[in-house]
Phi, psi and omega in degrees: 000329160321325186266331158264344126354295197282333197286302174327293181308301185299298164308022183239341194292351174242342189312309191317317175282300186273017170262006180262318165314336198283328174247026163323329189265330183254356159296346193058047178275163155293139174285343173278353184267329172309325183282322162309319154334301198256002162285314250256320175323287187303303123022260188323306187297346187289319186269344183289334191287354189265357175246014165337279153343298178297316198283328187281317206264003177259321161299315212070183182293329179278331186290311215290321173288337162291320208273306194309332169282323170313315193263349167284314195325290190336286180276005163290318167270013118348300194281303190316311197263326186227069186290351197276273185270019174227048154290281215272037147272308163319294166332298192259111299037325168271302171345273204292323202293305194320320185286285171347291190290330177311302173319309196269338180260349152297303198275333139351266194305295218317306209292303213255007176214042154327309181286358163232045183308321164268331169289348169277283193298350174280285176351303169303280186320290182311315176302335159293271163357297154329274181331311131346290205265344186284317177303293211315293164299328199245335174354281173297281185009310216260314198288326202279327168296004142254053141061002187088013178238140216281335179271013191253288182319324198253332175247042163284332188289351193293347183308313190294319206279289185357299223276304210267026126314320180269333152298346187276336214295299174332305171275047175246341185280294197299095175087339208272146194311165185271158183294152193028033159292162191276137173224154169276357204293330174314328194230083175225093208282082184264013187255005181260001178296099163279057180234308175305307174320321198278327131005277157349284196282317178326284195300353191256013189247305180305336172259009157283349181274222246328309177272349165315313160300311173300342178270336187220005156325288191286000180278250237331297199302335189295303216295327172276016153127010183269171174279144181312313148346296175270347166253024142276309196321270194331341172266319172311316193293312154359281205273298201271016154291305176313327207306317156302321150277355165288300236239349186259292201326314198267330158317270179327259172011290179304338179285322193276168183295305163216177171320326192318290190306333173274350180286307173303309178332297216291328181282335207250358147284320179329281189328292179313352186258316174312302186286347171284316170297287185329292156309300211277168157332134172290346149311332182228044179305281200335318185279346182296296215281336199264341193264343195264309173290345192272301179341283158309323165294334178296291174327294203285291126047251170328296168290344174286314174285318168262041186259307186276353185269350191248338181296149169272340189198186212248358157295309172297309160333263198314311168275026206251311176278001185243327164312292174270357154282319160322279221262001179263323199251011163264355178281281203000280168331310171291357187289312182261027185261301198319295189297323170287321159321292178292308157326327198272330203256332200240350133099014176164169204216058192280328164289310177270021145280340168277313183317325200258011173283305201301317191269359161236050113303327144314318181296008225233326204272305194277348183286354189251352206252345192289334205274007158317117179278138183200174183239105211253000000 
């Protein structure tokens, strides 16, 4: 029952985030308040993730993953019942409980399924990656069956966060560390680590090409002329696509001496996907958005596994994970404040798709030296 515990919680873990770009236009924000919106998330997971660890060694893992889905329910349904002024309170309220769980279900898997290390991080990973594309996709759906309303729309994932709150109940019982035990994850000195820096940057560059798309992919697509509706669609293919590299990349990987070949793949499908939105014809959105999600499930994948392939035990994990998500979704973070910025200032958005070319040219240096196999 853990491993569907985990699959639950993790599909609940993006909706909060990818159901707001496909109706970023029908909330009536501003545009800096809109590129602000959709920052906040990534934002949130940078500062929540540093007490990750902490929050881990006072609860333990399993209280700490129940009370952290209580509090995304919280803020969805915050935004949801009070969209006017419990937008952006909600939004970081779900942010930080979300930054937790990233953190603590990492160090999870590492504790209770060592011998499956890749088939648990692919699950994990594809269930977020579902979820993702489900938000993503079905979002306006949802608001135009309901009549147009933005609080249906903003609070239907809380269903999902529910669903896996009443299945986790079971593991408050199970496994869980006794409350203020000593952990080493508190003295595990990963920041002196450069193998943790290259960690670090791996996971914050892939996931700023990730939320930069998820946020402004269907904008790219309005402007050139599709209906809203269909450029959610092209973030449901996004999204719900990656599910193929959640499930191969991390499978494959775990197996290999290191990392490198699947790293490499994964960075020179990005690049190809980028350059394809940036150049092709708008008739072949679809194949852009599908080569771009098989990219982003790998990457994200890849980083997440090697986060646990360079820990020596599920302490180094949890600060190993709390370290390069702290300081990887605050690089994150600037990819859809950068993108609306520069979109905003250059009037269309051949700059900011070469700004997100640029960095995944750059991802080559730490994605090759993190997928080395060592121990930290």
């Amino acid at each position: 029952m853990t491993a569907v515990g985990v699959v639950l919680v993790a599909l609940a873990m993006r909706q909060p985030v990818a159901g707001v770009p496909p109706i970023l236009a029908d909330l009536g924000l501003s545009p800096t308040a809109a590129a602000l919106l959709v920052a906040i998330p990534v934002l949130c997971f940078s500062l929540g993730a540093l007490a990750g660890p902490l929050v881990r060694a006072r609860l333990g893992e399993e209280r700490t993953i129940f009370a952290m889905v209580a509090v995304v329910v919280g803020g969805l349904l915050l935004r949801a019942v009070w969209p006017t002024w419990g937008l952006f309170p909600g939004t970081i309220l779900a942010g930080l409980a979300i930054a937790v769980l990233n953190v603590v279900l990492t160090s999870l898997v590492k504790r209770r399924f060592p011998q499956h290390l890749g088939g648990m991080m692919a699950a994990y990973t594809m269930a977020m990656a579902t979820g993702s594309s489900l938000a993503s996709g079905l979002t306006v759906a949802v608001m135009r069956a309901a009549d147009g309303s933005v609080r249906v729309a903003l609070g239907v994932w809380a269903v999902t966060a529910t669903v896996a709150l009443i299945v986790w109940l079971p593991q408050l019982r199970a496994g869980a560390m006794a409350v203020g035990r000593a952990t080493a994850a508190h003295t595990v000195p990963v920041w002196w680590y450069p193998l943790a820096w290259h960690v670090l940057f791996f996971m914050g560059m892939q996931s700023l090409l990730y939320y930069g798309l998820l946020s402004w992919l269907p904008a790219i697509y309005r402007d050139r002329g599709l209906d809203a509706a269909e450029a959610g669609m092209l973030l449901m293919v996004f999204n719900g696509i990656a599910v193929v590299g959640n499930l191969v990349a991390p499978v494959i990987a775990s197996r290999l001496p290191d990392q490198r070949v699947p790293v490499g793949v994964a960075i020179s499908l990005m690049t190809t996907g980028l350059l394809g939105v940036l150049l092709a014809p708008i008739w072949t959105a679809m194949l852009w958005a599908a080569i771009l999600g098989v990219a982003q499930g790998s990457s994200l994948s890849l980083a997440l596994l090697v986060i646990v392939l360079r820990s020596r035990d599920s302490d180094t994990a949890a600060a190993l994970s709390g370290m390069a998500q702290s300081g990887g979704y605050l690089l994150a973070a600037t990819g859809p404040l950068v993108m609306g910025l520069l979109h905003g200032l250059t009037d269309g958005w051949t700059v900011p798709l070469l700004f997100l070319l640029a960095v995944a040219g750059l991802i080559w240096i730490p994605g090759m030296t993190a997928a080395k196999s060592r121990v930290i």
